[in-house]
DOFITI-95092 format. One record per residue: x negated, y negated, z of N, C-alpha, C in turn; residue in one letter. Coordinates in steps of 0.02 Angstrom, whole numbers, plus 50000, padded with zeros to 5 digits. Layout:
BEGIN
XYZXYZXYZa;...
//
This chain:
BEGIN
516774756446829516604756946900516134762746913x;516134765846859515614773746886515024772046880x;514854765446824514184763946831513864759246911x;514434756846920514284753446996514444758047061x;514784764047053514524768247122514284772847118x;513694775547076513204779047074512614774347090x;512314776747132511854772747179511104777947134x;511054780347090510554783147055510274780946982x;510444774446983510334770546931509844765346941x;509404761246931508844755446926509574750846961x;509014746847025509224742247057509434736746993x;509144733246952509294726846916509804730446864x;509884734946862510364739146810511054737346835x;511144739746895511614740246946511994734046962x;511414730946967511834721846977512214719046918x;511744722246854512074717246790512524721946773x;512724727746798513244730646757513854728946831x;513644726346886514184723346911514454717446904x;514014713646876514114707346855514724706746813x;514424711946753514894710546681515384714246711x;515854713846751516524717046755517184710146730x;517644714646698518034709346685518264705846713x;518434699746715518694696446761519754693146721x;519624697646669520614694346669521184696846715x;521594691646674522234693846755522444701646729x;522604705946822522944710046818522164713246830x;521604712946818520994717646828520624714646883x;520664707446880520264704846928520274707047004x;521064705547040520914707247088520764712547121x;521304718647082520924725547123520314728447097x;519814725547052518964726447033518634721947078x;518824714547088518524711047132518264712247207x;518974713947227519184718647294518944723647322x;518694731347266518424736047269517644730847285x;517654728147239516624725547210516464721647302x;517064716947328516724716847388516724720047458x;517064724847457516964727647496516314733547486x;515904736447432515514738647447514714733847425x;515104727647420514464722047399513674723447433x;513914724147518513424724547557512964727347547x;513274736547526512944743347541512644738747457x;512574736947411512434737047341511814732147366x;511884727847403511464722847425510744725547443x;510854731947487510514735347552510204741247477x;510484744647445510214749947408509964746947349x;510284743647307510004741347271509464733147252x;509574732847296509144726247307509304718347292x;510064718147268510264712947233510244706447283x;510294699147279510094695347300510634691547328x;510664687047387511384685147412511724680747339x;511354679547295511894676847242512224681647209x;512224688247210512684691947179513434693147197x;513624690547273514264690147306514614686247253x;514414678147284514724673047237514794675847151x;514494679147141514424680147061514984685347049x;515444688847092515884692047067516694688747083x;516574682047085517264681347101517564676347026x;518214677547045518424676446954518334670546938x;518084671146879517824664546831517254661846849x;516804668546857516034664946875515684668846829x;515224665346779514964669846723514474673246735x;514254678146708513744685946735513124680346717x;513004675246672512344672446678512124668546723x;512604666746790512354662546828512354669246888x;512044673246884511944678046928511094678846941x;511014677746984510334677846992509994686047038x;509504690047006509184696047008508434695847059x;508414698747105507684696547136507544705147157x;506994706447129506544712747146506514714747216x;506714721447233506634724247303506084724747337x;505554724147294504814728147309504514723547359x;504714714647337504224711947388504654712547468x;505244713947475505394713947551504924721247589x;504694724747568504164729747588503594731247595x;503244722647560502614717947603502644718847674x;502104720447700501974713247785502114709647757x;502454708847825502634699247842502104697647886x;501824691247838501204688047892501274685647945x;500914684447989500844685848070500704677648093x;500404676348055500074667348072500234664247993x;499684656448039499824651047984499324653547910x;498704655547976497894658147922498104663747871x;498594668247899498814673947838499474671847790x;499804667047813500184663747775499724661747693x;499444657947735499124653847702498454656747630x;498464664647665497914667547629498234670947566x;498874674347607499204678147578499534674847497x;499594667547493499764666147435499424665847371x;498714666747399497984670147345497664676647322x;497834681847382497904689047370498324691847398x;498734690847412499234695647455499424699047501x;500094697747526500104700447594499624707347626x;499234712047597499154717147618498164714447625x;497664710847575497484708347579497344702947620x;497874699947646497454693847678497804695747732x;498034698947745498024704147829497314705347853x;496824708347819496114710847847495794703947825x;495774699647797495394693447779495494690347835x;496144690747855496354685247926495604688447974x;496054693947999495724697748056494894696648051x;494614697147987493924698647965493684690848005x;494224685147973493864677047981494084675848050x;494474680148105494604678348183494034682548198x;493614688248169492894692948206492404687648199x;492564684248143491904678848132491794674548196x;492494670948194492554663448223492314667248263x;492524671248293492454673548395491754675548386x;491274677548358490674678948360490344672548359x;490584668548309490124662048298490264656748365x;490854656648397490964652548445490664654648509x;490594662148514490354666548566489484663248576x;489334667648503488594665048512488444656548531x;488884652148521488644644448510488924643148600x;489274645748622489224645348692488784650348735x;488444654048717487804656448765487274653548769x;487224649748692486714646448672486774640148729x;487234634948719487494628548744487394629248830x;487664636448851487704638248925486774638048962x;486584639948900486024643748944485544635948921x;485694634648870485244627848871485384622848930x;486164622448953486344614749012485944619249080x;486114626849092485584629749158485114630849166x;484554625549093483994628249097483684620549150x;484274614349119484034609049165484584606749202x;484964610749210485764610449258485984617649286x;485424617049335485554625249359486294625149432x;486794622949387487414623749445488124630649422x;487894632849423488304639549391489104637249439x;489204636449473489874634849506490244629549475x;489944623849450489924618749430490124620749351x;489614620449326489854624749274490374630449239x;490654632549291490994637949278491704631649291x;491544629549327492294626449364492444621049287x;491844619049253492054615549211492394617249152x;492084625949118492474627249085493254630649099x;493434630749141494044633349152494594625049153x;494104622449206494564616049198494774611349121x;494304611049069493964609449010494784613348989x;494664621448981495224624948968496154621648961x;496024623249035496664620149059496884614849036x;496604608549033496624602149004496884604348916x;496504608148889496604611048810497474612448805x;497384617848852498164621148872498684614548860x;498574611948912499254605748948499174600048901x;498884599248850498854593048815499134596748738x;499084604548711499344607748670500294608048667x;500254610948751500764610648783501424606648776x;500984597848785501654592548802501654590048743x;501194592048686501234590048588501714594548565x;502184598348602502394605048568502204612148519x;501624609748539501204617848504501254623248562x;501804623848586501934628848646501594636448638x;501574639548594501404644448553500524645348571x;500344640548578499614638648566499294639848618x;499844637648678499424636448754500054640848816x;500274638548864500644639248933501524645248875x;501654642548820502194646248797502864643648822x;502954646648913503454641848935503294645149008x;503804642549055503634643349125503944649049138x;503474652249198503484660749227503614657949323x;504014665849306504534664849366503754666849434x;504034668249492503684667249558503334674649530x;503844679349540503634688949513503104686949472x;503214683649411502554682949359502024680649383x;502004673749428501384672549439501124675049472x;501424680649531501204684649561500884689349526x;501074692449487500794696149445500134697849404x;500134690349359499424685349330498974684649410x;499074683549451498674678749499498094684849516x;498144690549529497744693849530497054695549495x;497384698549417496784699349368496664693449355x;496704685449366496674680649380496084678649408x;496274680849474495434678449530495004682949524x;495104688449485494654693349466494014690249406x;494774689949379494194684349311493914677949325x;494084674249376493774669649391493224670149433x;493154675949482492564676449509492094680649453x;492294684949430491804686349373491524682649339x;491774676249314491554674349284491004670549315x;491244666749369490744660749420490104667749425x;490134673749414489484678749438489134678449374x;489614679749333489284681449264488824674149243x;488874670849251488624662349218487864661749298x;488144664949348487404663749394486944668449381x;487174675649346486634679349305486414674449246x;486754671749212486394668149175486024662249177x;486294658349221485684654449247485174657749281x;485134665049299484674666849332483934669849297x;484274675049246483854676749212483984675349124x;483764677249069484014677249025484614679048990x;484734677948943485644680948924485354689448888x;484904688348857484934696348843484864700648900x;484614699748969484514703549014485434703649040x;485784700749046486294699749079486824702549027x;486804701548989487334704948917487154712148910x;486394715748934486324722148949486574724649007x;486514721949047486834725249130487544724849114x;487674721149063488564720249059488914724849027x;488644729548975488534735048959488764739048999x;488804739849069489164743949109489834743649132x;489974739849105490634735249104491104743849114x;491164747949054491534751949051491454759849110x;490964757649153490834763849187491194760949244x;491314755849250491744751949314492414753449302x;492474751949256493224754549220493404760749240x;493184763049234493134771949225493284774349302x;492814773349359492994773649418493524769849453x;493544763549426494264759449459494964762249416x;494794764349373495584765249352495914773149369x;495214778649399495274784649449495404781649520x;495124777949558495474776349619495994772149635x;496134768249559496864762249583497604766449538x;497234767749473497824769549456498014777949445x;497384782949483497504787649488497424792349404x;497024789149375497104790849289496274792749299x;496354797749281495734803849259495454804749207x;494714802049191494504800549134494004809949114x;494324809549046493694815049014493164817049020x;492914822349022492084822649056491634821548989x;492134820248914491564820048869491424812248856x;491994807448885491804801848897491344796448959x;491324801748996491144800849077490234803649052x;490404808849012489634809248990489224803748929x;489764799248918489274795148840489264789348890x;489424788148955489124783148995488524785149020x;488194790049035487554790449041486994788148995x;487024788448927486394784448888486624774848924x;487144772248920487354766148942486824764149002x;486864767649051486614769049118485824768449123x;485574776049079484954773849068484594769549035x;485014766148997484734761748951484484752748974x;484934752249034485254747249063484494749049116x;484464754749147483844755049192483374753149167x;483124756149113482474756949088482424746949038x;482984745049027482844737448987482554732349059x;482994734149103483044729049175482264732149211x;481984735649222481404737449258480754736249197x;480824734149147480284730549112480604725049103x;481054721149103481164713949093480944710149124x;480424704249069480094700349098480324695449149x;480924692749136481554687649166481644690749229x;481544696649259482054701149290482034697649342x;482344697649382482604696349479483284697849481x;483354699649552483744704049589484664697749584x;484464692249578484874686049585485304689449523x;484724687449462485194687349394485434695549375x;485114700449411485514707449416486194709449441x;486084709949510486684708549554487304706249529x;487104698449515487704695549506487834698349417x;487834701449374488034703849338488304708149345x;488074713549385488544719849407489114719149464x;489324712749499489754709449523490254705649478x;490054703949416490394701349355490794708349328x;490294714949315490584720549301491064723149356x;491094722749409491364725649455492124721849458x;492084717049456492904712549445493004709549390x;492914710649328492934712049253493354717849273x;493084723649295493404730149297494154730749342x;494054726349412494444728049417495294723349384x;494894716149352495334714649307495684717249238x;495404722749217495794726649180496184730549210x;495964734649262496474738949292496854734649307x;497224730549352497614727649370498144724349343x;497724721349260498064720649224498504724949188x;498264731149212498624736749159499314738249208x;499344736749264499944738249323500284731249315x;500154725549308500334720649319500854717149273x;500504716949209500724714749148501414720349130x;501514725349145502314727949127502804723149168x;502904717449188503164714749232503214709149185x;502934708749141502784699449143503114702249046x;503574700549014503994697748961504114693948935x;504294694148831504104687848811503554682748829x;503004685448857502434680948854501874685048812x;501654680448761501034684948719500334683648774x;499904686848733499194684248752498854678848778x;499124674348734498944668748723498934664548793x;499684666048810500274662348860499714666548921x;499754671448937499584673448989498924674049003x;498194670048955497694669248959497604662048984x;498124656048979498384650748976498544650849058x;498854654249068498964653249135498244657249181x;498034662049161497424663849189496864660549203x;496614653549134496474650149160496484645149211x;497084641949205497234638449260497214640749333x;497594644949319497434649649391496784649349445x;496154650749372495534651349384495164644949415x;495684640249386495434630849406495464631849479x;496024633549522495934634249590495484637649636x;495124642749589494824647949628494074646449612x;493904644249555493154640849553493004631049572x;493484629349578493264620049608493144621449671x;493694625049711493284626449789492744627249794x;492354631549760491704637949787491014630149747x;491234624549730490754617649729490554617949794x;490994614849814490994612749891490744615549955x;490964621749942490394627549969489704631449965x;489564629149910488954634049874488484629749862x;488764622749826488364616749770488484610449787x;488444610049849488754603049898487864596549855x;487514600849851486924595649813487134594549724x;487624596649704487814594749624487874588449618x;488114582949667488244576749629487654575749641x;487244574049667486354570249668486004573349590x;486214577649592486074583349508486174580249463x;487064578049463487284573449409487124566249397x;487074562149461486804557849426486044557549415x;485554561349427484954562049396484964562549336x;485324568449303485484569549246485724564849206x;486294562249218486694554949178485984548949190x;485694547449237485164543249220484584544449187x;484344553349172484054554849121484374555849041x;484754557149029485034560348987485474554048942x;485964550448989486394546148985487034548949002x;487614544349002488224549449025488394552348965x;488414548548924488954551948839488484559548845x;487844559248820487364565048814487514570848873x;487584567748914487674574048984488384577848999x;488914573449001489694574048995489804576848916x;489444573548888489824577848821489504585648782x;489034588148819488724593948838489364597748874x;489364597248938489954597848981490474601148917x;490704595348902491404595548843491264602148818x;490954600748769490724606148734490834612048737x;490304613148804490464619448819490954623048831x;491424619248870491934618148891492544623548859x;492424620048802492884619248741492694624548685x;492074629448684491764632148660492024639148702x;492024638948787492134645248822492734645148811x;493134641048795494124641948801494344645648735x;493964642648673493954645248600493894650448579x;493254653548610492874658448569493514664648630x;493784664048697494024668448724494774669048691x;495034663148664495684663248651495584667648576x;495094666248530495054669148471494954675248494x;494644680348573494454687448574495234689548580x;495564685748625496454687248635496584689748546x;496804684448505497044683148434496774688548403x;496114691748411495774696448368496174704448409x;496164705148459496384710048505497274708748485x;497594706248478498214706048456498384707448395x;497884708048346497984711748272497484717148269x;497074719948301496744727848304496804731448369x;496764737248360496824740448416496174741748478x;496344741648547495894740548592495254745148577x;495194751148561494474752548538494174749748476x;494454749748427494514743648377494034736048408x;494294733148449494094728648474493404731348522x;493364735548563492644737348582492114738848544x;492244741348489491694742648465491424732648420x;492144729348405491644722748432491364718948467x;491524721448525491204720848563490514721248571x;490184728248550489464729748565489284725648488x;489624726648451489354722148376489004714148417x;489464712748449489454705148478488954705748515x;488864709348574488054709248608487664709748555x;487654716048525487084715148472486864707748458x;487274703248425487344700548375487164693148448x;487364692848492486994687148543486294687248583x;486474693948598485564695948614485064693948554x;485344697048487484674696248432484454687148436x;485154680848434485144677948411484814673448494x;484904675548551484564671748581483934674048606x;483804678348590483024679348592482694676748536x;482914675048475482764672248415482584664048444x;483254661648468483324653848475482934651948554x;482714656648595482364652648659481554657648650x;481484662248604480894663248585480674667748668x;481034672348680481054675448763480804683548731x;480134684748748479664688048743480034696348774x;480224703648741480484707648761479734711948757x;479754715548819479264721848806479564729548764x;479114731948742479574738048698479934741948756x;479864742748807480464745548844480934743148855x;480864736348874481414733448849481984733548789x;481604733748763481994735648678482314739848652x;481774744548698482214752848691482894754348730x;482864751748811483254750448841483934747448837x;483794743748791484434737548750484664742648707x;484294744348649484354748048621485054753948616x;484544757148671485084763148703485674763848732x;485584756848767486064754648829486914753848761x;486494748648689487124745148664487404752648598x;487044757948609487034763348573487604768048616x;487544768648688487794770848743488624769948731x;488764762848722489364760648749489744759148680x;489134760748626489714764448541490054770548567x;489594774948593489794781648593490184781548656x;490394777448687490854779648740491504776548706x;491394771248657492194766148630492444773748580x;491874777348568492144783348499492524787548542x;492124789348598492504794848652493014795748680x;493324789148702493814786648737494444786348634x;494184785748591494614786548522494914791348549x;494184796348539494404804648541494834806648585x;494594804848652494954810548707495284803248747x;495884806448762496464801748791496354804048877x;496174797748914496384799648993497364801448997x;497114805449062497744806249085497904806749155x;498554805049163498554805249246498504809949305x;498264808949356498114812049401498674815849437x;498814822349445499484823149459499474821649543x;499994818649561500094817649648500314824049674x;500164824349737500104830049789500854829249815x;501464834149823501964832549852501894832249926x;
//
């Protein structure tokens, strides 16, 4: 027995020298007896495997005892199906960053193939309301058909009480009017002009989350928004594309973008057991109500649009554009969720500016949209700006504003 309660011996040592205990009459039961009552702790320290219980009771031979190594319970445990799945080729620690690396891809590649798709249907489908209303609805449809297949996980999760939707409904219509702004900058002017003004995204932040949530940002981060600022001036006052339409409504996209983060940051301690996923799921939908109205109001000439279009185009060709896109804006946002759920939020900004980079280069490449060098410089600076503010905000932590008694 001294070799089995010294806990300073090799785990597989430990098991087989508990194994071989005698088992004749007159020894068995009070060795048996002792062996299970500290079975557990032998289980827990030394690593032995649930077949070592059964293996000490009398007349069970030490060779049908089966030994399993401690080391792999001190892997990650993979997170999805994709790291499951990777992990059986290099290993859990490995196909942890392989996952993450192939969700930066997808979301870049789906990102870019919907600016592309967007800006091609508004170059001869200039209905930004219309459009917008389609990808959310497109969404939703994704959601509720995931939903009633039982891939719950995938889409809605499960149903949220009145408090919750109260909750969601806010950064909700935030994101839904942002978005209906953000897509009429882009039908308005080019996407690299509009993905630069968007760039300011974080200076909105910065002031809404000092007047809503009273949180006081750093002056060394409050200062790396100034190259952002100038950069954003100086690209937009030589841009050939430029008008006041496709400006505006970008910094109205930034303005409730912004205040959909703040809100979300008060809101979401409320809302439990729902991941990302679930509560982007319902955000869409949400959004279905708040952009089909603003047709009817804004784009009362869209159907004469559509069927011009379906009699140029055909319907399959015109509707399945639509789809597309559709299905392209629901994807590439659910993969930014999935990527933001395995790195951390500056982590995730700085792919962010990777991602402008990386859509600006590629649609000025693919619509051949002529930049002047101030322009360039401007971009430039602007997507240089808002590195050095994702590093700043690393560095220096806001903190709260103390209240006045």
């Amino acid at each position: 027995m001294q070799a089995c309660t010294s806990l300073s011996a090799p785990a597989p040592v430990l098991c087989r020298q508990a194994a071989r205990v005698p088992t004749r009459a007159g020894l068995v039961a009070p060795r048996a007896a002792q062996l299970r009552g500290f079975a557990g702790g032998l289980n827990q320290a030394a690593g032995c495997s649930r077949a070592f219980q059964p293996a000490l009771r009398p007349g069970r031979r030490a060779s049908n005892l089966q030994v399993h190594a401690s080391a792999g319970a001190l892997e990650p445990q993979p997170k999805d199906a994709v790291e499951r799945t990777l992990s059986k080729f290099m290993g859990p620690s490995a196909a942890a960053s392989a996952t993450t690396l192939t969700y930066i891809a997808i979301w870049y590649g789906l990102n870019v193939a919907f600016n592309l798709q967007n800006k091609v249907i508004f170059n001869y489908f200039p209905y930004p309301w219309f459009v917008s209303s389609v990808h959310v609805v497109v969404g939703t449809i994704y959601c509720a058909v995931f939903y009633l297949i039982g891939l719950k996980k995938a889409s809605f999760e499960r149903p949220i009480t009145t408090e919750e939707l109260g909750a969601i409904s806010g950064p909700a219509a935030m994101h839904a009017i942002g978005h209906v702004a953000a897509n009429l900058s882009f039908a308005a002017v080019a996407i690299s002009l509009t993905h630069t003004v968007k760039t300011l995204e974080p200076a909105f932040n910065v002031a809404l989350s000092q007047l809503i949530l009273g949180q006081s940002t750093p002056a060394p981060v409050i200062l790396s928004l100034i190259p952002v600022m100038v950069g954003v001036a100086a690209a937009s006052a030589a841009d050939l594309s430029f008008n006041w339409t496709g400006f505006i409504s970008a910094m109205v996209s930034n303005l409730t973008f912004g205040f959909r983060a703040v809100w979300s940051k008060k809101a979401m301690t409320t809302i439990k057991n729902l991941s990302s996923t679930g509560i982007y799921a319902y955000t869409t939908l949400i959004s279905v109500f708040i952009c089909v109205p603003g047709i009817f109001f804004f784009e009362r000439g869209v159907w004469s649009a559509i069927r011009t279009q379906v009699a140029l185009k055909g319907a399959g060709q015109f509707y399945g554009a639509l789809l597309s896109v559709g299905l392209l804006y629901h994807l590439y946002n659910q993969f930014a969720f999935n990527t933001l759920s395995r790195i951390s939020p500056v982590s995730h900004g700085v792919c962010n500016v990777v991602k402008r980079v990386v859509i600006i280069a590629t649609s000025v490449l693919f619509f051949g949209n002529k930049l002047t060098l101030q322009t360039k410089v401007g971009t430039g600076i602007a997507l240089l700006g808002t590195y050095a503010y994702t590093e700043a905000v690393k560095r220096y932590k806001a903190t709260p504003t103390p209240k006045l008694a």
